[in-house]
N, CA, C and O atoms as CSV, one atom per row, in Angstrom:
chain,resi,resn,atom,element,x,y,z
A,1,UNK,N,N,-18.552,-8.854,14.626
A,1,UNK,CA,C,-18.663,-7.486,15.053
A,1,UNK,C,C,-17.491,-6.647,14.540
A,1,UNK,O,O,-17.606,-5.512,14.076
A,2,UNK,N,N,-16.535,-7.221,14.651
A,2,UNK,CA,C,-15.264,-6.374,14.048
A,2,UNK,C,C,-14.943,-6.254,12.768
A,2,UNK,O,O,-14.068,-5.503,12.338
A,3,UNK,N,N,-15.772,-7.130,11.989
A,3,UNK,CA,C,-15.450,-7.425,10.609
A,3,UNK,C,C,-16.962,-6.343,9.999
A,3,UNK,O,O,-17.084,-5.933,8.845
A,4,UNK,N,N,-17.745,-6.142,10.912
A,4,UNK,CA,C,-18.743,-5.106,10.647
A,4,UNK,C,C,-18.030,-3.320,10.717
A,4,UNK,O,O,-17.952,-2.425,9.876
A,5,UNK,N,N,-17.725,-3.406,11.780
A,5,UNK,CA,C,-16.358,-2.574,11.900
A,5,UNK,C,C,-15.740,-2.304,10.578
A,5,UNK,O,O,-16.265,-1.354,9.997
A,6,UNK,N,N,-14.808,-2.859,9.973
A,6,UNK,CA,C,-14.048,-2.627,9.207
A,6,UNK,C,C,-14.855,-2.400,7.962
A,6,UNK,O,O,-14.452,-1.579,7.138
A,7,UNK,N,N,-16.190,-3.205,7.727
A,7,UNK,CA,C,-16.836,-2.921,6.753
A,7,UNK,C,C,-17.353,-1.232,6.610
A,7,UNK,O,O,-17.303,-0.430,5.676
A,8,UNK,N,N,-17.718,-1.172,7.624
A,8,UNK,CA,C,-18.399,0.443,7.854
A,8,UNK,C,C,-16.821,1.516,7.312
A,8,UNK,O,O,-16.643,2.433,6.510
A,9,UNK,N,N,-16.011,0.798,8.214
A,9,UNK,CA,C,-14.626,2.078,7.915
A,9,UNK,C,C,-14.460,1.977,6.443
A,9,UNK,O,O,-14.265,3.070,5.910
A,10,UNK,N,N,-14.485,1.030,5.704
A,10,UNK,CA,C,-14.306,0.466,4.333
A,10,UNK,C,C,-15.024,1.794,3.368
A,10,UNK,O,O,-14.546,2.814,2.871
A,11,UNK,N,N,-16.023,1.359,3.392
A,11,UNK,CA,C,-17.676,2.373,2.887
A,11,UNK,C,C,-16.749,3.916,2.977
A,11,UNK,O,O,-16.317,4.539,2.008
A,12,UNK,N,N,-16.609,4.292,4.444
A,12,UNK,CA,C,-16.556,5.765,4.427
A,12,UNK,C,C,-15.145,6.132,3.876
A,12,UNK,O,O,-14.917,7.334,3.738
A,13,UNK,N,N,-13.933,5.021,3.463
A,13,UNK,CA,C,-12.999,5.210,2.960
A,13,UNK,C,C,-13.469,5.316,1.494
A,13,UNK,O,O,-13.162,6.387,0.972
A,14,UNK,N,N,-13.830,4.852,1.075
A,14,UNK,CA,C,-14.059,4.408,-0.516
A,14,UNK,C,C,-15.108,5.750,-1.032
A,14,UNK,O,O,-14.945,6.607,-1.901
A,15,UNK,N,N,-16.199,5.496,-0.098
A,15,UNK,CA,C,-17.272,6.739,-0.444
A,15,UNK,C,C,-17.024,8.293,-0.091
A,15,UNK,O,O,-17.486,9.330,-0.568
A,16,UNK,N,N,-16.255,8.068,0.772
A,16,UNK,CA,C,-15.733,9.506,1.311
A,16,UNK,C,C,-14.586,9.997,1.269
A,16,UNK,O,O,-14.153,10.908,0.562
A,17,UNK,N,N,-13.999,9.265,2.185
A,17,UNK,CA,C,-12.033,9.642,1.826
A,17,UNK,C,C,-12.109,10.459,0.776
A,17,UNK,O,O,-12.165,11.634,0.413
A,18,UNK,N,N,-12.078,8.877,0.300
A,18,UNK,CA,C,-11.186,8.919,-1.176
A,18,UNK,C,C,-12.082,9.439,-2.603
A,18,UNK,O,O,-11.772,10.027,-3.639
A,19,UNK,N,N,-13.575,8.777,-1.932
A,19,UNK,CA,C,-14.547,9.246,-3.221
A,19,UNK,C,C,-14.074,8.234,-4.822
A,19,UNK,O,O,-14.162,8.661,-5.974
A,20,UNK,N,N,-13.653,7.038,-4.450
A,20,UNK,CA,C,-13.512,6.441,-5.447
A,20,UNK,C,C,-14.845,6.438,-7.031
A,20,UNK,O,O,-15.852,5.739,-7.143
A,21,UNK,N,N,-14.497,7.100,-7.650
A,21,UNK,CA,C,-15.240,7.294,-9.050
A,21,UNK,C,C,-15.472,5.513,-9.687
A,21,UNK,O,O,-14.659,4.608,-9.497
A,22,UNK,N,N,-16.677,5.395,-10.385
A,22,UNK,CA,C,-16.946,4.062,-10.835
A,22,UNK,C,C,-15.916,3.985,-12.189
A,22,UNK,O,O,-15.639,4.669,-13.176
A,23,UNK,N,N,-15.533,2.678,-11.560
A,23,UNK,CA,C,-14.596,2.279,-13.038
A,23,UNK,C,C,-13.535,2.703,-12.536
A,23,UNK,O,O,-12.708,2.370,-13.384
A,24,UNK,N,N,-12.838,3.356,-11.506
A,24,UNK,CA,C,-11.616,3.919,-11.262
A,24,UNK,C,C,-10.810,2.274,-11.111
A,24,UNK,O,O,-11.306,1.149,-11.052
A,25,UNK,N,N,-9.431,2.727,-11.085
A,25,UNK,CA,C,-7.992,1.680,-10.931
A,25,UNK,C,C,-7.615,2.392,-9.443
A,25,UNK,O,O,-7.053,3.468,-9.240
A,26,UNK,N,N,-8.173,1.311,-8.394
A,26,UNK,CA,C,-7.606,1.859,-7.177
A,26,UNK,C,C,-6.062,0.242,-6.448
A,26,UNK,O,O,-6.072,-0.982,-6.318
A,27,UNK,N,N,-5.370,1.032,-6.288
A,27,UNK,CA,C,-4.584,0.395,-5.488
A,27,UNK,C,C,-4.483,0.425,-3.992
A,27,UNK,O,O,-4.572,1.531,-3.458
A,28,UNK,N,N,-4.263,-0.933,-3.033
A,28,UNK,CA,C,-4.547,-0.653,-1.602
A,28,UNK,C,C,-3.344,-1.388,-1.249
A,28,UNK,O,O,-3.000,-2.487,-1.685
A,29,UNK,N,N,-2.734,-0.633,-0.389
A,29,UNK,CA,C,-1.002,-1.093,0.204
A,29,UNK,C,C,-1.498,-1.002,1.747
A,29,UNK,O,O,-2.452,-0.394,2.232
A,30,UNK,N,N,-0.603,-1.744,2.285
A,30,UNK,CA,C,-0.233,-1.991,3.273
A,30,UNK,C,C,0.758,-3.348,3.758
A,30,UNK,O,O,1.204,-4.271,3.076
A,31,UNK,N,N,0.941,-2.944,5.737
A,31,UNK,CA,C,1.514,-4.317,5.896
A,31,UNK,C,C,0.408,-5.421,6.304
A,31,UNK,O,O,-0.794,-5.254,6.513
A,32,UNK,N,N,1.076,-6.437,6.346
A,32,UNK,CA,C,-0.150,-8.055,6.685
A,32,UNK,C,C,-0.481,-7.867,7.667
A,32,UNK,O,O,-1.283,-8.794,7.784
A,33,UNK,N,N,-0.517,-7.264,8.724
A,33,UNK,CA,C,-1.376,-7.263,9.865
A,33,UNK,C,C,-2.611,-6.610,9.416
A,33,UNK,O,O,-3.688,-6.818,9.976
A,34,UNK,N,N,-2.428,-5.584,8.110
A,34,UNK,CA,C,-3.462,-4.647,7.866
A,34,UNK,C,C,-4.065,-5.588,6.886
A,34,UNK,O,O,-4.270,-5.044,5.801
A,35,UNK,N,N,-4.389,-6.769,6.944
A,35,UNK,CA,C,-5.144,-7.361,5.600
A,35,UNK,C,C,-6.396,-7.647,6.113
A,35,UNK,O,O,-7.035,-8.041,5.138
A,36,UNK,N,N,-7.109,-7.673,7.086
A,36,UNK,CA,C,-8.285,-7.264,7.637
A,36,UNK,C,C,-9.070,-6.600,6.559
A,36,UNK,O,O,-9.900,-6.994,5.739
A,37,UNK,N,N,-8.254,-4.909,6.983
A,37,UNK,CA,C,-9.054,-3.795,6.408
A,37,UNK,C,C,-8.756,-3.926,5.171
A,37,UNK,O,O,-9.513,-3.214,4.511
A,38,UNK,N,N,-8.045,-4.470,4.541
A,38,UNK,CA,C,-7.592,-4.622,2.727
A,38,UNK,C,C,-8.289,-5.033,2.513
A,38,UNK,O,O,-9.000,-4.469,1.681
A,39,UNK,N,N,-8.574,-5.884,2.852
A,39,UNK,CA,C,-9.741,-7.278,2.573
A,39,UNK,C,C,-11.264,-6.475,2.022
A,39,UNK,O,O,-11.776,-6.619,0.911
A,40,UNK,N,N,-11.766,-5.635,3.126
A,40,UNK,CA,C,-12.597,-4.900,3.177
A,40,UNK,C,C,-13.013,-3.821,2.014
A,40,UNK,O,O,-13.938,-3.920,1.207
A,41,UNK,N,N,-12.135,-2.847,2.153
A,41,UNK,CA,C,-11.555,-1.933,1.453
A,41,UNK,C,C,-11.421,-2.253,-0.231
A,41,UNK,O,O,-11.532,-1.379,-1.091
A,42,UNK,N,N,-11.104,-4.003,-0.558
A,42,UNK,CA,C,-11.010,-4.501,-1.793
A,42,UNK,C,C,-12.894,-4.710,-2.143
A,42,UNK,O,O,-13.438,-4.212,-3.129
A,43,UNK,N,N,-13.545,-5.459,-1.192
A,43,UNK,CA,C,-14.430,-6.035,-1.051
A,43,UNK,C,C,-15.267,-4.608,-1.851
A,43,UNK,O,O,-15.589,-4.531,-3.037
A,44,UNK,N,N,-15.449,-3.684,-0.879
A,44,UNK,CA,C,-15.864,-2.460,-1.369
A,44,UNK,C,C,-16.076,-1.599,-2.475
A,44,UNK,O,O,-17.105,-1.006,-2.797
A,45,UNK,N,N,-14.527,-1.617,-3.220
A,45,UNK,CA,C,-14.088,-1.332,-4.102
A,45,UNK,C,C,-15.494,-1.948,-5.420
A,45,UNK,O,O,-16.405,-1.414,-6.054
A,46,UNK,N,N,-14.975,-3.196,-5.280
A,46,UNK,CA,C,-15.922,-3.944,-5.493
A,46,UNK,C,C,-17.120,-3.988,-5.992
A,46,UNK,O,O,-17.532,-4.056,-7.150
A,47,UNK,N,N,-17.621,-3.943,-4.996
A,47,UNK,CA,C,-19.181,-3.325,-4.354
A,47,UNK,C,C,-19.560,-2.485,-4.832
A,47,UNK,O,O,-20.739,-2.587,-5.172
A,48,UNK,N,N,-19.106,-1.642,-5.041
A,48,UNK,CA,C,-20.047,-0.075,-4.380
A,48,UNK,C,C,-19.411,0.728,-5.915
A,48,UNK,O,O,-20.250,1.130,-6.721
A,49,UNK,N,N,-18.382,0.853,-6.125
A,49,UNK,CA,C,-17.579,1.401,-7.546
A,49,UNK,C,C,-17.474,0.989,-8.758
A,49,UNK,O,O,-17.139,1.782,-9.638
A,50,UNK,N,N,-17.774,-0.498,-9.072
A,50,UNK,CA,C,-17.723,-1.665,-10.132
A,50,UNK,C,C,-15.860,-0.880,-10.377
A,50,UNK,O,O,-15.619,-0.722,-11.574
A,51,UNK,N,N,-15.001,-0.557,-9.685
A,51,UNK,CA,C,-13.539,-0.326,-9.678
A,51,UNK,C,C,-12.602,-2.032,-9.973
A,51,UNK,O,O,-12.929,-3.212,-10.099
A,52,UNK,N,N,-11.250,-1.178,-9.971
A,52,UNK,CA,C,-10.922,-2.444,-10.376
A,52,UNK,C,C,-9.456,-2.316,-9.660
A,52,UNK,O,O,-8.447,-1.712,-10.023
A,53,UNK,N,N,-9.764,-3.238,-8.331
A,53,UNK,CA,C,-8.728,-3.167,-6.867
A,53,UNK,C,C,-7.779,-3.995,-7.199
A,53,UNK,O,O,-7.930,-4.947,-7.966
A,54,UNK,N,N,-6.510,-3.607,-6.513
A,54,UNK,CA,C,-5.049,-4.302,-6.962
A,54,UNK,C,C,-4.601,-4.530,-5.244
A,54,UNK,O,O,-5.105,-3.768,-4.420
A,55,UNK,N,N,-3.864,-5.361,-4.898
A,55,UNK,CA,C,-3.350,-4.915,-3.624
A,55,UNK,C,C,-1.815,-5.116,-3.775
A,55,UNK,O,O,-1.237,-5.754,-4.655
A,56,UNK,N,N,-1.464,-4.668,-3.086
A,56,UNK,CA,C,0.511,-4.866,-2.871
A,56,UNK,C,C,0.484,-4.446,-0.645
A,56,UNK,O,O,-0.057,-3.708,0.178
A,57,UNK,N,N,1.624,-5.718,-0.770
A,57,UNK,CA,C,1.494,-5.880,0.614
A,57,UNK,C,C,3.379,-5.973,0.867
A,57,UNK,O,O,4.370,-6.292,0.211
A,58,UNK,N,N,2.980,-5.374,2.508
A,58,UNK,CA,C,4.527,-4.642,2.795
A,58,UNK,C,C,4.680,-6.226,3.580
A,58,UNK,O,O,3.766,-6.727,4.236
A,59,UNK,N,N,6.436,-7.065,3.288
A,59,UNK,CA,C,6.882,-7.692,3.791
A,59,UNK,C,C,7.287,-7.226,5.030
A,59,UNK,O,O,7.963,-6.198,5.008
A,60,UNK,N,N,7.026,-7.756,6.174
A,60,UNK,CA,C,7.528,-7.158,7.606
A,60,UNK,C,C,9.289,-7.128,7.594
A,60,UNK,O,O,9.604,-8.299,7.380
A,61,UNK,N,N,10.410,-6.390,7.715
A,61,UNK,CA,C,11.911,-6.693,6.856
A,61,UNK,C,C,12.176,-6.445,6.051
A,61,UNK,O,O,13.257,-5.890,5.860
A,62,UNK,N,N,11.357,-6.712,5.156
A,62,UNK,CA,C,11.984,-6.145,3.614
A,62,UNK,C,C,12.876,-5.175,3.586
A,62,UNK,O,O,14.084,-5.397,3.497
A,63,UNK,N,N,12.372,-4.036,3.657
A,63,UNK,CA,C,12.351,-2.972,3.700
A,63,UNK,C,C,14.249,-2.944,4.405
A,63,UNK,O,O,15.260,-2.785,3.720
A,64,UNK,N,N,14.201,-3.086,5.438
A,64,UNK,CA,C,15.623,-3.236,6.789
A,64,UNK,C,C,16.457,-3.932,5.540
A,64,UNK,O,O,17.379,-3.295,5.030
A,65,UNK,N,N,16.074,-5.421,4.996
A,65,UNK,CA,C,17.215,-6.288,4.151
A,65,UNK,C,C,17.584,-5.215,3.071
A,65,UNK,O,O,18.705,-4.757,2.849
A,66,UNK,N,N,16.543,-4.947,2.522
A,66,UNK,CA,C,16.896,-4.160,1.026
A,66,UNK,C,C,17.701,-3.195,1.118
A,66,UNK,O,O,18.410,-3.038,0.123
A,67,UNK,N,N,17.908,-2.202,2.297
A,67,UNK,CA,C,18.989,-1.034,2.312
A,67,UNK,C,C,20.223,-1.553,2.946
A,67,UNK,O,O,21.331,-1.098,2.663
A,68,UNK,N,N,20.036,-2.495,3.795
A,68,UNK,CA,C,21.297,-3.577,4.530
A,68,UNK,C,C,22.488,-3.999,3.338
A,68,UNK,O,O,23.675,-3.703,3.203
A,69,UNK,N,N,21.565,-4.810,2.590
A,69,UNK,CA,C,22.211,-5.507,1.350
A,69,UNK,C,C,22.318,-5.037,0.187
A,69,UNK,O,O,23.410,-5.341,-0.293
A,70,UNK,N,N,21.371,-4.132,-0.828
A,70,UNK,CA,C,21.322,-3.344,-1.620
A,70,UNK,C,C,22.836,-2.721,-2.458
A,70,UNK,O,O,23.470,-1.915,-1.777
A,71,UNK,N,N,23.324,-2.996,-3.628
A,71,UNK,CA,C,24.216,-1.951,-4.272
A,71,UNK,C,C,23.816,-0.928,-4.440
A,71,UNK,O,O,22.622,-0.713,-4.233
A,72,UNK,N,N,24.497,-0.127,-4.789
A,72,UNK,CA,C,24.223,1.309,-5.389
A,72,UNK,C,C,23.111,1.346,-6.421
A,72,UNK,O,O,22.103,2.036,-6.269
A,73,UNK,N,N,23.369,0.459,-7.639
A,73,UNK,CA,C,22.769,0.113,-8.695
A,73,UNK,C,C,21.142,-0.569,-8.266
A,73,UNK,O,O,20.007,-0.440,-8.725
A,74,UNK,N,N,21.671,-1.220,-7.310
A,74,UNK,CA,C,19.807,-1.579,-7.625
A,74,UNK,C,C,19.182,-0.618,-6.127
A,74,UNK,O,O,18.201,-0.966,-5.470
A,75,UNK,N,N,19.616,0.013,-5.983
A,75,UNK,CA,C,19.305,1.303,-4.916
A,75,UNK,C,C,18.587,2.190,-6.031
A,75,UNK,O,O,17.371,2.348,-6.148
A,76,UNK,N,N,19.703,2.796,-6.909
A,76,UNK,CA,C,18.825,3.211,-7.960
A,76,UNK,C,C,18.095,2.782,-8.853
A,76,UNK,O,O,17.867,3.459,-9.855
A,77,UNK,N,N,17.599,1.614,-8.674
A,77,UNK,CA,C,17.081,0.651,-10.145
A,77,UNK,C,C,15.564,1.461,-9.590
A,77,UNK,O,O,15.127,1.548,-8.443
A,78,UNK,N,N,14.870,2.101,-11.165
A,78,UNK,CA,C,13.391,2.222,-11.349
A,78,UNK,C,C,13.015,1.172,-11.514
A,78,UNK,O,O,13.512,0.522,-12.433
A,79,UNK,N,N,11.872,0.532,-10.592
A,79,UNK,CA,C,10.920,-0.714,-11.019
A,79,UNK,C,C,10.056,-0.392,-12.220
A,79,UNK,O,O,9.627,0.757,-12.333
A,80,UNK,N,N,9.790,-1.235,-13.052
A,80,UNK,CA,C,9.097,-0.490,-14.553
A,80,UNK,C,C,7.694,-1.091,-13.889
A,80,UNK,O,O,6.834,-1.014,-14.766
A,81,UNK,N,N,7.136,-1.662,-12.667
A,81,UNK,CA,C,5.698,-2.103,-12.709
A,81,UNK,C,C,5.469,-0.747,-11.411
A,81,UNK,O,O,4.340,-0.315,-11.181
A,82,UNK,N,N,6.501,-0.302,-10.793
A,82,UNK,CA,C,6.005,0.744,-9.892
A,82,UNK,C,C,5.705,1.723,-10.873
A,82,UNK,O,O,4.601,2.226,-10.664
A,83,UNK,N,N,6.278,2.166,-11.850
A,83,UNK,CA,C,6.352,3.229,-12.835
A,83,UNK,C,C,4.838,2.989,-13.451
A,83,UNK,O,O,3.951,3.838,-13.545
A,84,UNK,N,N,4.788,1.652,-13.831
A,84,UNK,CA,C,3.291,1.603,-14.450
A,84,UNK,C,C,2.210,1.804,-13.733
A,84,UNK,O,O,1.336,2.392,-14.371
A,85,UNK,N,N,1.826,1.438,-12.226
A,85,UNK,CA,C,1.039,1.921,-11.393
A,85,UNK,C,C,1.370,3.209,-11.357
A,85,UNK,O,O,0.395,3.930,-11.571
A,86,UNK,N,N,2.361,3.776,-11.171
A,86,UNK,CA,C,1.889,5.206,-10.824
A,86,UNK,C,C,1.527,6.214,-12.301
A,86,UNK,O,O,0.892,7.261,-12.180
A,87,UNK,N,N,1.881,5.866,-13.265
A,87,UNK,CA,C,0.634,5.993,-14.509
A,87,UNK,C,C,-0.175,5.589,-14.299
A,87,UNK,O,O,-1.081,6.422,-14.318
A,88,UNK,N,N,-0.655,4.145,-13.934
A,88,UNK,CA,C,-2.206,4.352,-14.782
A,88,UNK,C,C,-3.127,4.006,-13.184
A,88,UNK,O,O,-4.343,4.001,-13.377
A,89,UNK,N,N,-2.868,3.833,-12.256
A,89,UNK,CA,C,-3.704,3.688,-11.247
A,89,UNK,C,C,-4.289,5.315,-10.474
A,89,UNK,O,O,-3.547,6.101,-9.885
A,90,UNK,N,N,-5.690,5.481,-10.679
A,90,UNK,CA,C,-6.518,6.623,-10.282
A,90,UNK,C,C,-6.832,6.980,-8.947
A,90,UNK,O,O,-7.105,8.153,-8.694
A,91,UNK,N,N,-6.825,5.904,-7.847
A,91,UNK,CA,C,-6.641,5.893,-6.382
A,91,UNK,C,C,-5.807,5.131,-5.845
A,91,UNK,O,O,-5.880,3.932,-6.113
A,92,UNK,N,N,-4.947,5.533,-5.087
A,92,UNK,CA,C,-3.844,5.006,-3.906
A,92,UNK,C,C,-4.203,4.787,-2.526
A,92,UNK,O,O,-4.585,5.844,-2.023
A,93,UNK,N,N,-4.223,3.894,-1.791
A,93,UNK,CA,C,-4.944,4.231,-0.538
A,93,UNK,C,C,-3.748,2.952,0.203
A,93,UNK,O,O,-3.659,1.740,0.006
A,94,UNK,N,N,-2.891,3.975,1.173
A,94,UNK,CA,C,-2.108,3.342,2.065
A,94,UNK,C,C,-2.711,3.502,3.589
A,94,UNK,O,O,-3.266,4.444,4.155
A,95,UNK,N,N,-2.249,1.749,4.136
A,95,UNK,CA,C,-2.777,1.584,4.965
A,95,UNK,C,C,-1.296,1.629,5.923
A,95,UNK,O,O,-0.155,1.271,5.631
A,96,UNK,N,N,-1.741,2.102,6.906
A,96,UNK,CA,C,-0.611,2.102,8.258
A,96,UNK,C,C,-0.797,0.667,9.474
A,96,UNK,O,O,-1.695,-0.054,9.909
A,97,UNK,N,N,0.083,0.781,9.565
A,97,UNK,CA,C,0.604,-0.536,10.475
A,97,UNK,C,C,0.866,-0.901,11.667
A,97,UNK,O,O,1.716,-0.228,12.249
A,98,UNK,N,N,0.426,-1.716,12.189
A,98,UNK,CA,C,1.857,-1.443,13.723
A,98,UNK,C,C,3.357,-2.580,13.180
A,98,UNK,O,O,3.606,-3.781,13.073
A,99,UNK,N,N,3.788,-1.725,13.045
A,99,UNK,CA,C,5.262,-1.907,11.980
A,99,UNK,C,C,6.320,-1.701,12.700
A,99,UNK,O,O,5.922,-0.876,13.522
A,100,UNK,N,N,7.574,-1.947,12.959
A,100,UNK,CA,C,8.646,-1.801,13.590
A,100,UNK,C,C,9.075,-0.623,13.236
A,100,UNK,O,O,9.267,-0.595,12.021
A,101,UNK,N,N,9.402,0.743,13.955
A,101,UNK,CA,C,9.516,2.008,13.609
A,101,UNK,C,C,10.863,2.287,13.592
A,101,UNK,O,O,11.298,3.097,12.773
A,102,UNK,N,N,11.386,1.886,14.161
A,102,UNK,CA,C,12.963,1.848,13.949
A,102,UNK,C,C,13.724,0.666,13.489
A,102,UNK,O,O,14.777,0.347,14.040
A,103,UNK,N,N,13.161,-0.078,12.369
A,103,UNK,CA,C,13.720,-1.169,11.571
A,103,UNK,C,C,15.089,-0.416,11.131
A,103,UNK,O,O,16.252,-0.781,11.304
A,104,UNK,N,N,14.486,0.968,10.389
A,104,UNK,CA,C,16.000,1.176,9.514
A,104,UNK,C,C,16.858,2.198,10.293
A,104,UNK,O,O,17.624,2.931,9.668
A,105,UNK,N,N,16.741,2.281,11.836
A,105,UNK,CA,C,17.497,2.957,12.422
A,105,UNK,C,C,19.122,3.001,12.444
A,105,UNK,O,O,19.823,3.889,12.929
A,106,UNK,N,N,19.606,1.611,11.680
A,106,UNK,CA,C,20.838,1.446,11.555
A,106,UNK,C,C,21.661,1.622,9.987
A,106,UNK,O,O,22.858,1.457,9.751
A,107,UNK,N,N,20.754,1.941,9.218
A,107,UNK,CA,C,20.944,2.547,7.962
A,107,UNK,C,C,21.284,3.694,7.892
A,107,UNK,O,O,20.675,4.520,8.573
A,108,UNK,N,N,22.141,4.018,7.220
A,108,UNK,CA,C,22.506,5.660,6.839
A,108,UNK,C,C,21.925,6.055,6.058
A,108,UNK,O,O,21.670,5.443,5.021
A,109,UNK,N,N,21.467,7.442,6.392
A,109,UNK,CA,C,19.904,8.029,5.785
A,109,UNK,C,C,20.441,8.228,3.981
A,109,UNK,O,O,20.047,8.089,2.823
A,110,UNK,N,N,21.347,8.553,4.624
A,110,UNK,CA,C,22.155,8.508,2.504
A,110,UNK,C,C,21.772,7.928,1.831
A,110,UNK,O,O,21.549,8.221,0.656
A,111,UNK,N,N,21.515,6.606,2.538
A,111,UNK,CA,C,21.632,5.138,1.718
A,111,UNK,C,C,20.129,5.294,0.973
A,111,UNK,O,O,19.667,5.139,-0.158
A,112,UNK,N,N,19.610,5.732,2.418
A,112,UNK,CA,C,18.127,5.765,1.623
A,112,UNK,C,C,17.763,6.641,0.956
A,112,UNK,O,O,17.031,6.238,0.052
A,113,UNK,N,N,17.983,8.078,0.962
A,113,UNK,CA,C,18.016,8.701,0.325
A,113,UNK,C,C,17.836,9.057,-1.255
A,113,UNK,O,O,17.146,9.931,-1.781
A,114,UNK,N,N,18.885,7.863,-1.955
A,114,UNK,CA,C,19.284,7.436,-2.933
A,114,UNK,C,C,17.765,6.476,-3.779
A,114,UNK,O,O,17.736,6.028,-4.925
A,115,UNK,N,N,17.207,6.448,-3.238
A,115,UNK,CA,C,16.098,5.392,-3.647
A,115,UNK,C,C,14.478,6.252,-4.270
A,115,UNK,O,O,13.516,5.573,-4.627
């Protein structure tokens, strides 16, 4: 029943939202609790677009370690595969989480800033 659920939300994301075009390069982010609806959402892609789905998934922490520990230098380091998705991928579709909301509450916004 729930996995019918997510299928239906899937459809009206893909067909509606977003209106994914056939043949499009869609990417689907989120964190692992959200791999349910990724799942779906890929499945779809799939399905319904003959598209061609990528996923990237948020480590629960990451995020907290990387500005914790981070130099300056790789604070500013451009990733050359983020750079390439955001050339050549035609839909983005981020998924929200129940995520720790104040992970980086102890970071100085500077820090992040910088990124």
């Amino acid at each position: 029943m729930f996995l019918d659920f997510l299928s239906k939300y899937a459809k009206l994301i893909i067909n509606y939202c977003v209106n994914v075009k056939k043949g499009a390069h869609v990417v689907i982010w989120g964190p692992v609790d959200s791999i349910p609806l990724i799942n779906e959402i890929y499945r779809e892609v799939l399905r319904s677009t003959d598209g061609n789905p990528m996923t990237k998934l948020e480590v629960p922490g990451e995020e907290y370690i990387f500005y914790k520990e981070a130099k300056d230098q790789q604070i500013a380091y451009s990733n050359p595969f983020d750079l390439y998705m955001v050339q050549n991928i035609d839909v983005a579709i981020k998924i929200r989480g129940l995520v720790n909301t104040r992970e980086l509450t102890n970071i100085p916004p500077e820090k992040i800033q910088k990124n």
